[in-house]
C-alpha positions as a Markdown table, in Angstrom:
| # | Residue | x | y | z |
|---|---|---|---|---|
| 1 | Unk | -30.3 | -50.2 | 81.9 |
| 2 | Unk | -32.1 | -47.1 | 81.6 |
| 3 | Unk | -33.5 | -45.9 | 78.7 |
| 4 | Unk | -30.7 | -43.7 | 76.6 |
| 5 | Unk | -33.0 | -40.4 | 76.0 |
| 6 | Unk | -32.9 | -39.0 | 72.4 |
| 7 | Unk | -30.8 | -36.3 | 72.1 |
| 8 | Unk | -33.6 | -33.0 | 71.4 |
| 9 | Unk | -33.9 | -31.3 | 68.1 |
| 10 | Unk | -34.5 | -26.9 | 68.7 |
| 11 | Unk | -36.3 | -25.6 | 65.7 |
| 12 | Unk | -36.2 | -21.9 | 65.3 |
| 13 | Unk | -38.5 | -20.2 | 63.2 |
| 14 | Unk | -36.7 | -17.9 | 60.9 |
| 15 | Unk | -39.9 | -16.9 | 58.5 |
| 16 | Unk | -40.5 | -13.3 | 58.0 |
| 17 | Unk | -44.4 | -14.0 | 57.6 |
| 18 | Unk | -46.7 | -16.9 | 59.2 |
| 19 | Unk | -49.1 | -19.0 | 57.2 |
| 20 | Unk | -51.6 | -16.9 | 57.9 |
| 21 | Unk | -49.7 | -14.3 | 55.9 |
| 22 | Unk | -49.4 | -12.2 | 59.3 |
| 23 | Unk | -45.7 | -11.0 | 59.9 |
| 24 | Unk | -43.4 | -12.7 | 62.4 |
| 25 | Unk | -42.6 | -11.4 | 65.5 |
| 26 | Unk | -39.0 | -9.6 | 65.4 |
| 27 | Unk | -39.0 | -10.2 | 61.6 |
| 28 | Unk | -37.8 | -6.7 | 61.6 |
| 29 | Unk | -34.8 | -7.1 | 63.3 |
| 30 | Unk | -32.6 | -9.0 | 61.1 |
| 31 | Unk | -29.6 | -7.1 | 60.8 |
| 32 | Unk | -28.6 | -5.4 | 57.4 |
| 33 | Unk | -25.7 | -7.5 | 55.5 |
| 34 | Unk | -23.0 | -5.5 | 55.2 |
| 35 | Unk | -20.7 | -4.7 | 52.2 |
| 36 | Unk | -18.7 | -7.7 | 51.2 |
| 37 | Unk | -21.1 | -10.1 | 53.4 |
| 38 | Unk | -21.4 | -13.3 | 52.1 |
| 39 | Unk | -24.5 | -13.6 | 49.8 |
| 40 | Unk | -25.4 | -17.3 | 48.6 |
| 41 | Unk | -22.1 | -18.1 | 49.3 |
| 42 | Unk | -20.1 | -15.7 | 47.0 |
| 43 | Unk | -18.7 | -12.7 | 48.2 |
| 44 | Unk | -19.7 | -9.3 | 47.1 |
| 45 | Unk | -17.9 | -6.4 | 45.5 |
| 46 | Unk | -18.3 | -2.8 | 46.1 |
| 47 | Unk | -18.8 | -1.0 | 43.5 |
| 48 | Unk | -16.0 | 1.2 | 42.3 |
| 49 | Unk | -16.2 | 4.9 | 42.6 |
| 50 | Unk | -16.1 | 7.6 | 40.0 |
| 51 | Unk | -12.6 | 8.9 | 41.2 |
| 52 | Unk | -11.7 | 5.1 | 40.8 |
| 53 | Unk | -12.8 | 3.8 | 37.5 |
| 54 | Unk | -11.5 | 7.6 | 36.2 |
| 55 | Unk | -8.1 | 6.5 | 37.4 |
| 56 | Unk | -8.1 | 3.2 | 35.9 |
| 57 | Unk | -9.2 | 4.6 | 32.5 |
| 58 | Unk | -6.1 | 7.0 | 32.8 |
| 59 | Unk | -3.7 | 4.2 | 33.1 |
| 60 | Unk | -5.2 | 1.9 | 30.4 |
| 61 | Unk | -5.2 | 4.8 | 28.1 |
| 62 | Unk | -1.5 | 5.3 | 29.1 |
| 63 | Unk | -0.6 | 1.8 | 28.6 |
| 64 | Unk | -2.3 | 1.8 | 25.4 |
| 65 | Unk | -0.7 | 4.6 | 24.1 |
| 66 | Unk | 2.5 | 3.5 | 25.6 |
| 67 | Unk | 2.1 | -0.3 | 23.8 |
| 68 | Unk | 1.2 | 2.2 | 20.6 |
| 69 | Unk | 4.9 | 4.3 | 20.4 |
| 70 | Unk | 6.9 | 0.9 | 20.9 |
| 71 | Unk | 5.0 | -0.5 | 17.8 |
| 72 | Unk | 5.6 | 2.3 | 15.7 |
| 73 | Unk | 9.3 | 2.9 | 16.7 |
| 74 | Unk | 9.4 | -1.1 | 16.2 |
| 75 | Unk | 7.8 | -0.4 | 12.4 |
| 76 | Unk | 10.8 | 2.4 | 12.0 |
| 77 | Unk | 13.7 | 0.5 | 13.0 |
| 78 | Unk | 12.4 | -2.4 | 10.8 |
| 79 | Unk | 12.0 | -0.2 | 8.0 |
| 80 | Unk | 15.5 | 1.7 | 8.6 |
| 81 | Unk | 16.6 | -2.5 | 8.8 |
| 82 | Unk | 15.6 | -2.6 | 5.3 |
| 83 | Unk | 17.2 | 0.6 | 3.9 |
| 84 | Unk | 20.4 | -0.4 | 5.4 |
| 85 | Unk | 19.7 | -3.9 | 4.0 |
| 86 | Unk | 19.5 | -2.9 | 0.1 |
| 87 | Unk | 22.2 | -0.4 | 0.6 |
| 88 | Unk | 24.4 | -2.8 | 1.5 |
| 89 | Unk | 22.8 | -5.4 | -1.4 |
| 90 | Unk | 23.8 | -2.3 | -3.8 |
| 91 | Unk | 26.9 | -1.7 | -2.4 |
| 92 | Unk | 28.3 | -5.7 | -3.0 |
| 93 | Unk | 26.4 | -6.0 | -6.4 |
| 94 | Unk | 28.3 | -2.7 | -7.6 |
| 95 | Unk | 31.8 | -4.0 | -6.4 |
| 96 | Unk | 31.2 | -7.0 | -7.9 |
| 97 | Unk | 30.2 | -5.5 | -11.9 |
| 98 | Unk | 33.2 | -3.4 | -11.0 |
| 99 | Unk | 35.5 | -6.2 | -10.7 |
| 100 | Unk | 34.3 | -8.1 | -13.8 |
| 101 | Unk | 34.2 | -4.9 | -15.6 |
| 102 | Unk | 37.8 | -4.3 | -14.7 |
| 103 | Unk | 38.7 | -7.4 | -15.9 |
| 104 | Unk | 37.4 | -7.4 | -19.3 |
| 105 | Unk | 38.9 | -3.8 | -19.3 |
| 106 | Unk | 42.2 | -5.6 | -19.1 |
| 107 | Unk | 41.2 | -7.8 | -21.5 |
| 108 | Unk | 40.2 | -5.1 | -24.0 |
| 109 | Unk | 43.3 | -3.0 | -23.7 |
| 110 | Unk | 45.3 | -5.8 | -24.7 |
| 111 | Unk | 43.4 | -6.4 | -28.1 |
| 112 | Unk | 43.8 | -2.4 | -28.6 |
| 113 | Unk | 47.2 | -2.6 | -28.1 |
| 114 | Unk | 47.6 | -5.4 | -30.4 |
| 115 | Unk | 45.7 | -3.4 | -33.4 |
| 116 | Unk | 48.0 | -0.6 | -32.5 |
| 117 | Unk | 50.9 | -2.6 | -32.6 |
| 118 | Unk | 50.3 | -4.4 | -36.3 |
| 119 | Unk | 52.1 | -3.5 | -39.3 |
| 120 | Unk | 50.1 | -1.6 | -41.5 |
| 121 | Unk | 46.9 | -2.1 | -39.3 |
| 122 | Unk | 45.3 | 1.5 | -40.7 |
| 123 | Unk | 46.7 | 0.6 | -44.3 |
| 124 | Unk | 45.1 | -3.1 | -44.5 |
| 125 | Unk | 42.5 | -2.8 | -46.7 |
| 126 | Unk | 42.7 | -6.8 | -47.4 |
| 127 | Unk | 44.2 | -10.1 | -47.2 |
| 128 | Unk | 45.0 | -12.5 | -44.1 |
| 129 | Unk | 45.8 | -9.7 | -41.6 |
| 130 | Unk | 42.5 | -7.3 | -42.3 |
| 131 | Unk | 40.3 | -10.4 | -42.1 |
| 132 | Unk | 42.4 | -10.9 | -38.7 |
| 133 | Unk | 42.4 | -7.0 | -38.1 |
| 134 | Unk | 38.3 | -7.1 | -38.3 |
| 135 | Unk | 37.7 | -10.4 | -36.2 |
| 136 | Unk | 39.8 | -8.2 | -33.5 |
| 137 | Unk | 37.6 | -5.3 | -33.9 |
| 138 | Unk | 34.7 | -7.4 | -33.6 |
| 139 | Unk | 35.8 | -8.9 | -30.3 |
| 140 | Unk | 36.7 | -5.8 | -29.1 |
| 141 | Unk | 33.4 | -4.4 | -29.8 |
| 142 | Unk | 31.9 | -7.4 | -28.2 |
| 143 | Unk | 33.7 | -6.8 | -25.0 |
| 144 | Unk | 32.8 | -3.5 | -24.8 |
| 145 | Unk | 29.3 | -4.4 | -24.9 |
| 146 | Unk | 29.3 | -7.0 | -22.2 |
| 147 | Unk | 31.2 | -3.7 | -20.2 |
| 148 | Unk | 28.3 | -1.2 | -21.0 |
| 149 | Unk | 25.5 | -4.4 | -19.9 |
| 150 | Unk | 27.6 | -4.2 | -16.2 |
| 151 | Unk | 26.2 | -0.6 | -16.1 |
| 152 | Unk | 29.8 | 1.0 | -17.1 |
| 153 | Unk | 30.0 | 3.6 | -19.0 |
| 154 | Unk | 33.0 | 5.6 | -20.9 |
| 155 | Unk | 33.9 | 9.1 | -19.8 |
| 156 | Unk | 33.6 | 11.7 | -22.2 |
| 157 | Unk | 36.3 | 14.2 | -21.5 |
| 158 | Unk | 37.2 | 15.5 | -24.6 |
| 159 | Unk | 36.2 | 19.3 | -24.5 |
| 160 | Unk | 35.7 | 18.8 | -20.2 |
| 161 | Unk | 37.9 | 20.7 | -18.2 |
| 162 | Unk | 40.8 | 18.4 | -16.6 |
| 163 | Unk | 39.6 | 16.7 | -13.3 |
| 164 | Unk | 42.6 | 15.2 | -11.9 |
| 165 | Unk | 39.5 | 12.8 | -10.1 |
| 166 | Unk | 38.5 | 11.5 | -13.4 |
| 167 | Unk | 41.9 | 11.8 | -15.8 |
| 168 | Unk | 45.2 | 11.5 | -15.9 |
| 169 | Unk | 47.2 | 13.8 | -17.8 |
| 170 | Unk | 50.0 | 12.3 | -19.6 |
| 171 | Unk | 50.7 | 14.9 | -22.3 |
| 172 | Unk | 50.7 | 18.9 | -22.7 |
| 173 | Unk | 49.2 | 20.6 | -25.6 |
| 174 | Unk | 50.2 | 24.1 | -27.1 |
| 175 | Unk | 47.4 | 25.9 | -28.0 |
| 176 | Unk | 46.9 | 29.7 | -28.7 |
| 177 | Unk | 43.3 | 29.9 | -27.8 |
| 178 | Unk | 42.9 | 30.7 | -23.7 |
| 179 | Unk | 39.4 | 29.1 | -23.4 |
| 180 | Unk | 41.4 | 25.7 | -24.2 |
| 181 | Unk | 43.6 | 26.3 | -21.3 |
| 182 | Unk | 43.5 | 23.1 | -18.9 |
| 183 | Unk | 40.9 | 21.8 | -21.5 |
| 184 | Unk | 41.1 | 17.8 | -22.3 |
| 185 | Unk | 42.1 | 17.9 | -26.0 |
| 186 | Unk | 42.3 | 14.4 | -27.0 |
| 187 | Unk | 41.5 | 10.7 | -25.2 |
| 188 | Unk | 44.9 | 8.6 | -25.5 |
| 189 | Unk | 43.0 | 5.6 | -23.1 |
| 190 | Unk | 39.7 | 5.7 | -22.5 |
| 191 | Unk | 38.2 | 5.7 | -19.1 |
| 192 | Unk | 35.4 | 4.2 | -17.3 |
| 193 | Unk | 33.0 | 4.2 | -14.4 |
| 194 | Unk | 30.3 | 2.7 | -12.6 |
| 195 | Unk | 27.5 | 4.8 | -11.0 |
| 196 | Unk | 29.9 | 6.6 | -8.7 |
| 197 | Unk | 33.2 | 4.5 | -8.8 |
| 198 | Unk | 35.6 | 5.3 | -11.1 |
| 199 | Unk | 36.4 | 1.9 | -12.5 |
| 200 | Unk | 40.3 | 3.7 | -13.9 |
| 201 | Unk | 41.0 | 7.2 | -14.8 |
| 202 | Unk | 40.9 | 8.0 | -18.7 |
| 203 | Unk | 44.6 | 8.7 | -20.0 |
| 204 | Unk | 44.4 | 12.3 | -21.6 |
| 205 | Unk | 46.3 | 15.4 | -23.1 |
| 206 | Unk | 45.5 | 18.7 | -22.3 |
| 207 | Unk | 45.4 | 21.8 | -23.5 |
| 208 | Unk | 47.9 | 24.4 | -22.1 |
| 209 | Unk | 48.3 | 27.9 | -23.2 |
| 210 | Unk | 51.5 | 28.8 | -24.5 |
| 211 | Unk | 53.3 | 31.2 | -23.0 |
| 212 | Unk | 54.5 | 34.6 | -24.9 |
């Protein structure tokens, strides 16, 4: 069987310089890698141009100041959120003294009409029914208080010219004087208000010149 030959190993000599330091023949003529030739094994980038990395600044700058107006109209709408939020807190936390407040106004014109209503309640100077005369008084007075602490307060019309928004007119008074003309000349119920709301109307009478 003849001898299988061993297969033969080419060796080429890629130096740039001998040992002897000399330089190799056609070390000269390795071609120049080009852009985006493999170098160690990792692809390389070309550099951007000026026109290019200008460009890219531009849009960044845009996005940026794009990402900047959507925060602050996010800021603005929150805030707005808020205002619209307490306003509306106000608004139920105002209805809601103005319904306890009417109710102890019911409550109140019942003990007044009950004073008005006793015998001799301006005569009673003593005895049983001025003892019961002053606890009334004193619960009237304390229900007017717990009223005013809801944030009502009374309307003072007496000497105000008659706003049919605030009043109601249930009497006429004769008078000779023309300044007193459609002036509010004496409270006969009292009215009452919260901030803006007119809890009820005061019952007045009002002045009207008399004619010749």
């Amino acid at each position: 069987m003849p001898d299988e030959q061993e297969p033969r190993i080419k060796v080429v000599d890629r130096r740039r310089f001998r040992a002897g330091g000399e330089p190799a023949e056609g070390a000269g003529d390795a071609a120049p890698r080009g852009e985006g030739e493999m170098q160690g094994g990792a692809p390389v980038e070309a550099a951007p141009t000026g026109d290019e990395a200008e460009r890219t600044i531009a849009a960044q700058a845009a996005r940026i100041d794009e990402l900047a107006r959507a925060y602050a109209a996010l800021v603005e709408d929150n805030k707005a959120f808020k205002q619209r939020l307490e306003r509306e807190r106000e608004r139920v936390l105002e209805a809601e003294r103005a319904r306890l407040a009417q109710g102890l106004l019911d409550a109140a014109d019942e003990l007044e009409r009950a004073m008005v209503a006793s015998p001799d309640a301006a005569g009673a100077a003593d005895g049983p029914l001025a003892t019961l005369l002053a606890g009334v008084r004193l619960t009237l007075a304390g229900l007017e208080k717990r009223i005013a602490d809801l944030g009502a307060e009374r309307l003072d019309l007496v000497g105000a010219r008659f706003d049919p928004r605030l009043a109601e007119a249930v009497d006429l008074v004769p008078v000779r004087d023309a300044s007193q003309d459609e002036i509010v000349v004496e409270i006969v119920r009292a009215g009452w208000r919260i901030g803006d709301r007119i809890l009820r109307p005061a019952r007045v009478r009002v002045g009207r010149v008399a004619s010749a």
